[in-house]
N, CA, C and O atoms as a GROMACS GRO file, in nm:
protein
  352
    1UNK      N    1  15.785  10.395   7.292
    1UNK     CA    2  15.733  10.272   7.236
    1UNK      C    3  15.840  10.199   7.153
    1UNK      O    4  15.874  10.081   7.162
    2UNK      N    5  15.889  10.303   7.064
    2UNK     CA    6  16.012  10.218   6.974
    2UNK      C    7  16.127  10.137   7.066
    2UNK      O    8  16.178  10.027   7.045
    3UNK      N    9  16.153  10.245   7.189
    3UNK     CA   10  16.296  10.189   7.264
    3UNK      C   11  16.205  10.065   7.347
    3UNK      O   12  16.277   9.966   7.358
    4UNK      N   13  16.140  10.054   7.376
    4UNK     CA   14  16.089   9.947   7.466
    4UNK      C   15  16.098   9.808   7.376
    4UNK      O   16  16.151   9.702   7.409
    5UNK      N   17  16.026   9.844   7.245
    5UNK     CA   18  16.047   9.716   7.106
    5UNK      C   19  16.163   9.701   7.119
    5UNK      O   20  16.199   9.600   7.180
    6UNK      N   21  16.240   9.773   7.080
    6UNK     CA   22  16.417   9.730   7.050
    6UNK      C   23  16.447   9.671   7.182
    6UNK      O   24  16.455   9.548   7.171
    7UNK      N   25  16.466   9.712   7.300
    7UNK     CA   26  16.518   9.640   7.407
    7UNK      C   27  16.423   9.546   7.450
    7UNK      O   28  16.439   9.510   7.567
    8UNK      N   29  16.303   9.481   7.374
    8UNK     CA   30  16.288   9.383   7.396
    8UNK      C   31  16.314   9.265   7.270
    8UNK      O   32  16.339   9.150   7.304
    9UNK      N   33  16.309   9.288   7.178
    9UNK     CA   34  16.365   9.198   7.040
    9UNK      C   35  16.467   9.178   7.062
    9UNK      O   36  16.496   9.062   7.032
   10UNK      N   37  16.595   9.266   7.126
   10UNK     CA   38  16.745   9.254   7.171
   10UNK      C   39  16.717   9.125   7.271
   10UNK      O   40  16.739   9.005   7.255
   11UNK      N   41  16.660   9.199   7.382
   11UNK     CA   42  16.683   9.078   7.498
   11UNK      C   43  16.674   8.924   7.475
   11UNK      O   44  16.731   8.830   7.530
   12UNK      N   45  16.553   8.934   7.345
   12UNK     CA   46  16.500   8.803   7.318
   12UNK      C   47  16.560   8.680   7.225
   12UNK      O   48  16.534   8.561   7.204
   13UNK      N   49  16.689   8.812   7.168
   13UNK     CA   50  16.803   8.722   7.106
   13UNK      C   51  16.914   8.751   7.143
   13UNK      O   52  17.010   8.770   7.069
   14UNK      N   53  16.911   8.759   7.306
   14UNK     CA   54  17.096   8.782   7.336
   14UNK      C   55  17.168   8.661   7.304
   14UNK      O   56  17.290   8.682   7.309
   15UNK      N   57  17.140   8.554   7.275
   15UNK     CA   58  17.206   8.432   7.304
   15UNK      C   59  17.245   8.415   7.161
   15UNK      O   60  17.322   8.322   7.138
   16UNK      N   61  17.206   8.488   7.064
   16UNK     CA   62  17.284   8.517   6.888
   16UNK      C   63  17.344   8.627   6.862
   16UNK      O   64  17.382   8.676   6.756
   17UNK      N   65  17.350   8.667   6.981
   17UNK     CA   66  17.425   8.855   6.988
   17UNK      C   67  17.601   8.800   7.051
   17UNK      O   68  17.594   8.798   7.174
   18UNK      N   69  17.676   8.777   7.025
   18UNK     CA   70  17.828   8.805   7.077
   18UNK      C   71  17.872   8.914   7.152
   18UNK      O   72  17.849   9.032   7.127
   19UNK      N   73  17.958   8.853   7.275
   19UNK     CA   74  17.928   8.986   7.342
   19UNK      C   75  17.996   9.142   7.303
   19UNK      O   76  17.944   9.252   7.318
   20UNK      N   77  18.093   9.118   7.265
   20UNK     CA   78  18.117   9.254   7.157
   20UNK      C   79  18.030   9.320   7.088
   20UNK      O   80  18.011   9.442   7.089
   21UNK      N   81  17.970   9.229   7.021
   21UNK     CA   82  17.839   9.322   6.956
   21UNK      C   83  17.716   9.385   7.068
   21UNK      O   84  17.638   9.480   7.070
   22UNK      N   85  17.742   9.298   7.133
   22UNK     CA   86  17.647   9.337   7.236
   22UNK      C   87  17.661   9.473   7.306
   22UNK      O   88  17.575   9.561   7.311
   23UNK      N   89  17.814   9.473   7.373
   23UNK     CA   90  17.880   9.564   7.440
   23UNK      C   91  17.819   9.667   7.350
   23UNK      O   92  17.714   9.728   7.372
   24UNK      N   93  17.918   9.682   7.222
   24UNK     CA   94  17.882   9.778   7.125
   24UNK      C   95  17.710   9.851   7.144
   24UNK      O   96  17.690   9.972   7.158
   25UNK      N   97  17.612   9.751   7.140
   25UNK     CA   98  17.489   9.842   7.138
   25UNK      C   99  17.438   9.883   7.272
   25UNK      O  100  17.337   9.949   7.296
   26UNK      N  101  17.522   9.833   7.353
   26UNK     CA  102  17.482   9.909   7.508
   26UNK      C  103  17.547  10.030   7.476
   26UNK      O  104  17.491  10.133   7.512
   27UNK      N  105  17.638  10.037   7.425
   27UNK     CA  106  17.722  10.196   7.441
   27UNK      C  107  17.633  10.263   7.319
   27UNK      O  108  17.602  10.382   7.310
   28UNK      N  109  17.612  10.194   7.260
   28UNK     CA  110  17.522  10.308   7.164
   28UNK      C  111  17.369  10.379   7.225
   28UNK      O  112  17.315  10.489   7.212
   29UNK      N  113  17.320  10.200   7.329
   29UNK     CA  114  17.194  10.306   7.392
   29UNK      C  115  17.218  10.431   7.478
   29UNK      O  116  17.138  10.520   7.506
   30UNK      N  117  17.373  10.413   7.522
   30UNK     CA  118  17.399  10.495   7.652
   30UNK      C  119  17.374  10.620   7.535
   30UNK      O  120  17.270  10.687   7.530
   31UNK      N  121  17.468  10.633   7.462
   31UNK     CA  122  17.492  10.788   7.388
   31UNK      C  123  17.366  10.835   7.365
   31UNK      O  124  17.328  10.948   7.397
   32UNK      N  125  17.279  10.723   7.293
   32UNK     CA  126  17.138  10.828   7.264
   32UNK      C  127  17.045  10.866   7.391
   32UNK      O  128  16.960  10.954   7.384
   33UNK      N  129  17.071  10.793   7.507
   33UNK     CA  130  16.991  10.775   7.634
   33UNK      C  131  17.036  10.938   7.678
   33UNK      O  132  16.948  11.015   7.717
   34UNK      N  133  17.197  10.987   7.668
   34UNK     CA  134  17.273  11.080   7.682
   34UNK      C  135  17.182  11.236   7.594
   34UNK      O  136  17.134  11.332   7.655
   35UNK      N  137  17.181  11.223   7.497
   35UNK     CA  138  17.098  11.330   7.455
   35UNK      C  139  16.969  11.361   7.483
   35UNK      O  140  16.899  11.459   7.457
   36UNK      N  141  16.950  11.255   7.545
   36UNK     CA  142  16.770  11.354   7.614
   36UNK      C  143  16.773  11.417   7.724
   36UNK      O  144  16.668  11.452   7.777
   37UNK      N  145  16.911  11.448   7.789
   37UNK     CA  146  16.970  11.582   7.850
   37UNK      C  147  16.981  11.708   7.799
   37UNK      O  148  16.997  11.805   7.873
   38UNK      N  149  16.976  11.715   7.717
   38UNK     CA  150  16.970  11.801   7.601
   38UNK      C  151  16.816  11.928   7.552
   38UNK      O  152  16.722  11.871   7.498
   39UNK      N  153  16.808  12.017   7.563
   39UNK     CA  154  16.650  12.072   7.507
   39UNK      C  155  16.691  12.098   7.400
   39UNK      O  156  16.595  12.121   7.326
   40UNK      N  157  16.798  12.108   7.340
   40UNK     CA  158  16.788  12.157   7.183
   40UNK      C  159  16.735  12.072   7.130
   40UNK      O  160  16.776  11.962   7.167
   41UNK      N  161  16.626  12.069   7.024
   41UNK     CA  162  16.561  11.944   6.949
   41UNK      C  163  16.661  11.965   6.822
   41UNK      O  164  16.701  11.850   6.800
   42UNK      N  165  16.714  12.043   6.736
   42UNK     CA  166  16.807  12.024   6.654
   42UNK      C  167  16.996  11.984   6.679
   42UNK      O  168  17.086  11.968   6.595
   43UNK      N  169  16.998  11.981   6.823
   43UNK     CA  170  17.110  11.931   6.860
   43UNK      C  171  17.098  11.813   6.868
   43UNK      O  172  17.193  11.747   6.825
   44UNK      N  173  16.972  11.735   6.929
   44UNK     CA  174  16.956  11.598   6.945
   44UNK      C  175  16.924  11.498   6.815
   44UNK      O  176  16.971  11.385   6.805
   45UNK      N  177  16.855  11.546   6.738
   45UNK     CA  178  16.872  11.513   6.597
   45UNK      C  179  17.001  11.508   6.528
   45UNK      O  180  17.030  11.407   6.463
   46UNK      N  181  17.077  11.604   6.535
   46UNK     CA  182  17.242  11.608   6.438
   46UNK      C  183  17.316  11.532   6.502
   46UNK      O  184  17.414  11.479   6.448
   47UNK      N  185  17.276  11.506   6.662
   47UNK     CA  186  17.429  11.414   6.729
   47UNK      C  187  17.364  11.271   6.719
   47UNK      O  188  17.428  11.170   6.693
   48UNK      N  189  17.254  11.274   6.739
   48UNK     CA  190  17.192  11.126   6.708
   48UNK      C  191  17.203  11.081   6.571
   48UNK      O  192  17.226  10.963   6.543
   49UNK      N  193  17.188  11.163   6.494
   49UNK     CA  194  17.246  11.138   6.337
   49UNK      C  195  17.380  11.053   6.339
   49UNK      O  196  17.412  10.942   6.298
   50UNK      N  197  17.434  11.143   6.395
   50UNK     CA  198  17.618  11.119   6.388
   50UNK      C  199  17.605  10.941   6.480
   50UNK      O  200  17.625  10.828   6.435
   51UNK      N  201  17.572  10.979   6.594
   51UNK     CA  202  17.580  10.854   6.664
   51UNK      C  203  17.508  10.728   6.570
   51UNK      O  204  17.557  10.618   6.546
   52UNK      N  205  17.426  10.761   6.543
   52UNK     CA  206  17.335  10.591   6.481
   52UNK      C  207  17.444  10.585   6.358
   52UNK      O  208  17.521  10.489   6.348
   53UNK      N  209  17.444  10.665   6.290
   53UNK     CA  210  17.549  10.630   6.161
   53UNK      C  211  17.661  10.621   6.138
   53UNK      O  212  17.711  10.617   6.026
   54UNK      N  213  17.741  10.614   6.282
   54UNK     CA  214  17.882  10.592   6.322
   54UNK      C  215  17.880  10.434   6.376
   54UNK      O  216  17.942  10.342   6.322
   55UNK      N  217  17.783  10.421   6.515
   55UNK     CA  218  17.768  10.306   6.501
   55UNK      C  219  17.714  10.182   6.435
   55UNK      O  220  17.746  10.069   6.473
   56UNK      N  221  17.612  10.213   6.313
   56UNK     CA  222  17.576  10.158   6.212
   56UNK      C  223  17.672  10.070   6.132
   56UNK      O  224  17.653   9.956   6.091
   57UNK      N  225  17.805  10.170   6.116
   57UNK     CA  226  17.912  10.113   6.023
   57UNK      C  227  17.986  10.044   6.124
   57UNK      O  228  18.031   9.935   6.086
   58UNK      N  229  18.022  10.093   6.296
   58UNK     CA  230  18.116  10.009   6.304
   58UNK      C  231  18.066   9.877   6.351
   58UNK      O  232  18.155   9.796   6.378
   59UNK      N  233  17.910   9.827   6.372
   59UNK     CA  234  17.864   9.709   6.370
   59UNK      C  235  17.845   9.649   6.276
   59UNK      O  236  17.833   9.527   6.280
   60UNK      N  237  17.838   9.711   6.176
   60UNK     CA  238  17.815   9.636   6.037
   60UNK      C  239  17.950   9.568   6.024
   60UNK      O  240  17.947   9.454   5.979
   61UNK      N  241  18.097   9.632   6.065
   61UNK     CA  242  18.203   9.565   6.042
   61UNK      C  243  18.224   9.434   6.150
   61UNK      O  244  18.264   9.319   6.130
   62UNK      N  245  18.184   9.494   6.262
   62UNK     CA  246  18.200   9.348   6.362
   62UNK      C  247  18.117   9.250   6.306
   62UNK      O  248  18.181   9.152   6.266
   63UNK      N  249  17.977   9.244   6.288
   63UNK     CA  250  17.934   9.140   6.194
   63UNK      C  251  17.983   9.107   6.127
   63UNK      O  252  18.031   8.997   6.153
   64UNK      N  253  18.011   9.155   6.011
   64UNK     CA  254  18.132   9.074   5.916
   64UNK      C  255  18.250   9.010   5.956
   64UNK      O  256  18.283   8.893   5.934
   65UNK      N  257  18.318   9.111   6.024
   65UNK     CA  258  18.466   8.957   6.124
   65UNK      C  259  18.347   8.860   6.176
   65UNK      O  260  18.352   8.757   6.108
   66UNK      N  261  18.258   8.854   6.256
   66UNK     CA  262  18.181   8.740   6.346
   66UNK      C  263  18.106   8.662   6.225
   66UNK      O  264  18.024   8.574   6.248
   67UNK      N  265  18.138   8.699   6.111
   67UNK     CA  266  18.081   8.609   6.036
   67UNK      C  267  18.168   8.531   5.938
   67UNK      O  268  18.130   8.443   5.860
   68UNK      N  269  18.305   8.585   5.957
   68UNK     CA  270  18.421   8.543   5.877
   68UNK      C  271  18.362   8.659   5.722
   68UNK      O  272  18.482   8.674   5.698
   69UNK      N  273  18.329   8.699   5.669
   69UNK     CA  274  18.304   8.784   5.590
   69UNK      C  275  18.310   8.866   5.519
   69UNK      O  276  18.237   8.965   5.531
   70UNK      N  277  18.417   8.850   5.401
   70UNK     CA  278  18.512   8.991   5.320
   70UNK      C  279  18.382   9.104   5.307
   70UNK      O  280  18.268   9.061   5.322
   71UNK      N  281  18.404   9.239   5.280
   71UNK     CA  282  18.357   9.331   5.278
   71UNK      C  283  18.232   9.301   5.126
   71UNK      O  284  18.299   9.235   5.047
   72UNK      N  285  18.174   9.309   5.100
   72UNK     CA  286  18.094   9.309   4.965
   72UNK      C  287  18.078   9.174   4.897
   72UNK      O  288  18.059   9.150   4.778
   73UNK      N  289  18.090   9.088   5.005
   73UNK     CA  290  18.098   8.935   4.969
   73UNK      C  291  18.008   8.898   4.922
   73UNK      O  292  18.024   8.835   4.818
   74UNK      N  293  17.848   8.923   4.983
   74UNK     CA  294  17.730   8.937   4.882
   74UNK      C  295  17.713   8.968   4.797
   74UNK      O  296  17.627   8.909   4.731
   75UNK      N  297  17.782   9.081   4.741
   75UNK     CA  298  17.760   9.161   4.592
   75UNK      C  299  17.837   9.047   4.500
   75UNK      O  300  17.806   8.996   4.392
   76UNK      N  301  17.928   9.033   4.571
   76UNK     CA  302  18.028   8.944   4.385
   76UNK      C  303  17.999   8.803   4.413
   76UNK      O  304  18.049   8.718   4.340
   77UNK      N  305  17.915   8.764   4.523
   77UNK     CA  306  17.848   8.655   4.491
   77UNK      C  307  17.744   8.626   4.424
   77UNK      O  308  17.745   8.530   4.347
   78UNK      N  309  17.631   8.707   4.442
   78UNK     CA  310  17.547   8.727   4.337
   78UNK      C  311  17.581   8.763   4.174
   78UNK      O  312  17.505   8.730   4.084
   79UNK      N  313  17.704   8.835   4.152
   79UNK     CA  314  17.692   8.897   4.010
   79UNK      C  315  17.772   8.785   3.956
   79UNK      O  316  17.768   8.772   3.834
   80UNK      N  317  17.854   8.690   4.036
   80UNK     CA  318  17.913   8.578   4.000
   80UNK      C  319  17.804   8.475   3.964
   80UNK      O  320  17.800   8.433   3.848
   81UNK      N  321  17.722   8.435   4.048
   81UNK     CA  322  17.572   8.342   4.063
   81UNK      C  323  17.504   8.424   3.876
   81UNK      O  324  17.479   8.358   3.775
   82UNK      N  325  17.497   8.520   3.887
   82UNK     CA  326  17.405   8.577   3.768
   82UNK      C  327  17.502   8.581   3.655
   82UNK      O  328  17.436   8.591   3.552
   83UNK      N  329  17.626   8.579   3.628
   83UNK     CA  330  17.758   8.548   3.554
   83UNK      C  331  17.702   8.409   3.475
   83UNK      O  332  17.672   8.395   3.356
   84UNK      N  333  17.699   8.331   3.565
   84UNK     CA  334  17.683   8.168   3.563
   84UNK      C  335  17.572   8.128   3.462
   84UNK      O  336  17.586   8.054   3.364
   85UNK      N  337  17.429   8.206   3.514
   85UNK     CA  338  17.350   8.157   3.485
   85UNK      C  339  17.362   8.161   3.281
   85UNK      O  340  17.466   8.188   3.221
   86UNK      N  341  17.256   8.135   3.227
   86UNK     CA  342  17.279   8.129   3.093
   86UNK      C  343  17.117   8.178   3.113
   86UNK      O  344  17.037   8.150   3.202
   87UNK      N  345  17.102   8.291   2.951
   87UNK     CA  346  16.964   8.342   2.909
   87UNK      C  347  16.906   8.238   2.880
   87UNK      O  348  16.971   8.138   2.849
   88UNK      N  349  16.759   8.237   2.884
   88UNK     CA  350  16.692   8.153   2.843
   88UNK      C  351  16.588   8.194   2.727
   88UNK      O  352  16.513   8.109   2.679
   0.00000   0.00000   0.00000
């Protein structure tokens, strides 16, 4: 049920997806598609671990280049924005 949602919310915004990023989450479905070869249920959990949270970070970084985007640009914009403001 979950993979059917995701590959359909994906499909429904390929046209805001770049294809790098895109590429990127086809190879990520392949890897997890890859472990349900697998009967160990604690092998498929630890490598799926590894996989979602490997590719987690390295999409989080392509978003940021595709967005022009220094690393933590949100954070010191806000504490800059809240810097600014004055107590009331």
């Amino acid at each position: 049920m979950a993979r059917k949602t995701f590959e359909r919310r994906l499909a429904s915004e390929t046209w805001l997806i770049p294809d790098d990023i895109r590429t990127r989450l086809d190879d990520l479905e392949y890897a997890l598609d890859k472990l349900d070869d697998h009967y160990d249920w604690n092998r498929i959990v630890t490598e799926g671990d590894k996989i979602v949270f490997e590719s987690t970070n390295e999409l989080r970084e392509m978003v940021r280049k595709d967005l022009l985007l220094r690393p933590n640009f949100l954070v010191r914009a806000y504490r800059k924005r809240k810097s600014q403001s004055s107590p009331v």
